[in-house]
N, C-alpha and C positions, 0 to 999 in steps of 0.2 A: 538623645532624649530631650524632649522641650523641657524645660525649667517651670514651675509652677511656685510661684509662692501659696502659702498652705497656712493661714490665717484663724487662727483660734480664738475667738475672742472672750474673756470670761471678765463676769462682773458681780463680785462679793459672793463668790461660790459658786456663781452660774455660769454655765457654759452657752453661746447662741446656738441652739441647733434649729439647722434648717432644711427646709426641705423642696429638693430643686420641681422646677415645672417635668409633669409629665412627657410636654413640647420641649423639652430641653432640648439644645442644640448637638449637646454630647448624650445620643442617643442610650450608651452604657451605661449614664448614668441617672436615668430617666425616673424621676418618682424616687430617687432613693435620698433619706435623710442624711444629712452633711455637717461634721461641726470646724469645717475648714471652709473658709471664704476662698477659693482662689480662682485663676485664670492664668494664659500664657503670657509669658514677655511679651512684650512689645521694642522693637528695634529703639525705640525713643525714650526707652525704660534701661537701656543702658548706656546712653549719654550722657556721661556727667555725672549720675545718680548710685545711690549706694541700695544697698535690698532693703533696707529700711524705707526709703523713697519709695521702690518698686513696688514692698509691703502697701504702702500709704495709699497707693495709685489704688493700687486693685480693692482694696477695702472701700473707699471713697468711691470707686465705679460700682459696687455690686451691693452696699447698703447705704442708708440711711442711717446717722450718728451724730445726738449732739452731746458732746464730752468729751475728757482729755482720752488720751491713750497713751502708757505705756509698751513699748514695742521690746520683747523678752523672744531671742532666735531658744528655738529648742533643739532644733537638730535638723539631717536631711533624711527624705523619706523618700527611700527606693524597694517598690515591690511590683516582682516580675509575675506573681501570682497570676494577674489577669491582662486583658489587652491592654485593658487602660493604663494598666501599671507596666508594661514594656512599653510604653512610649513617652513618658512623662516621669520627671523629676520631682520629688516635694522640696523646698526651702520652707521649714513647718517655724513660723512664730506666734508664740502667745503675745494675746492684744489684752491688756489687764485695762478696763476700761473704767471712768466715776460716774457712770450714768446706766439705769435700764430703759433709755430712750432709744430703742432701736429699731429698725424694722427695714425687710428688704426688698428690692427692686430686681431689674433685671432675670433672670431664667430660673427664680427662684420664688417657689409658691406663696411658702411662708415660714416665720421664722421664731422662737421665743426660748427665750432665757429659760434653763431649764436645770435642776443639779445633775452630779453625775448620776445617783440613782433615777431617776427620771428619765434619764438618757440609754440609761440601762435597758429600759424598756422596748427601743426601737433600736438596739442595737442589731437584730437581724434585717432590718430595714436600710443600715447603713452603707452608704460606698466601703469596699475596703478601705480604703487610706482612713476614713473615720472611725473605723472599727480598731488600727493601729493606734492611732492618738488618743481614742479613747483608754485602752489596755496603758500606754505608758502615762495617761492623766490620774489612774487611781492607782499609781506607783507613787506618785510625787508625795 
């Protein structure tokens, strides 16, 4: 399975949820809303580097953030449910962030802080893996 880090990022009770381009590259996951930032390793992602790094890389390539972040691992995320999930690993961390100054780039449409009830609302919108993280977010 490729390794994915799985990027959460919440700020003062919000969570980013976003929502990738229709053009997405990952065809499966095309138009569906997302509240995990990620993407694949990169071979130069594990020279030297720890998943926190790795975490840092992929969040910095896929939004726009100006403010600290703390980086919180929550767990791994393995679902064989659908395609996407037999081929891919989650490494799921919360990004607790001091700013709502965000907004993203890359293969993703658009994107806004949102609570969990809010998020509740597009929950049948969501990739799997966000429908997971969400379910273990209103455990916490």
């Amino acid at each position: 399975k490729q390794i994915i880090p799985y990027l959460v990022l919440e700020h003062e009770g919000s969570y980013f949820l976003m929502q990738r381009k229709a053009t997405s590259s990952e065809s499966r996951l095309a138009s569906k809303y997302s509240l995990g930032i990620g993407g694949h390793l990169r071979e130069e992602d594990i020279q030297g580097k720890d998943l926190f790094e790795w975490a840092r890389r992929e969040f910095d390539e896929e939004i726009n953030y100006s403010g600290d972040l703390e980086i919180e691992p929550l767990g791994i995320l393995n679902d064989d449910s659908n395609d996407v999930g037999k081929v891919h690993i989650g490494f799921v961390f919360l990004l607790k962030g001091n700013s709502a100054d965000i907004s993203v780039r890359s293969e993703l449409a658009h994107g806004e802080l949102l609570s969990l009830d809010d998020c509740k609302a597009r929950y049948a919108a969501m990739e799997t893996w966000s429908q997971l993280v969400f379910d273990f977010l209103q455990t916490r």
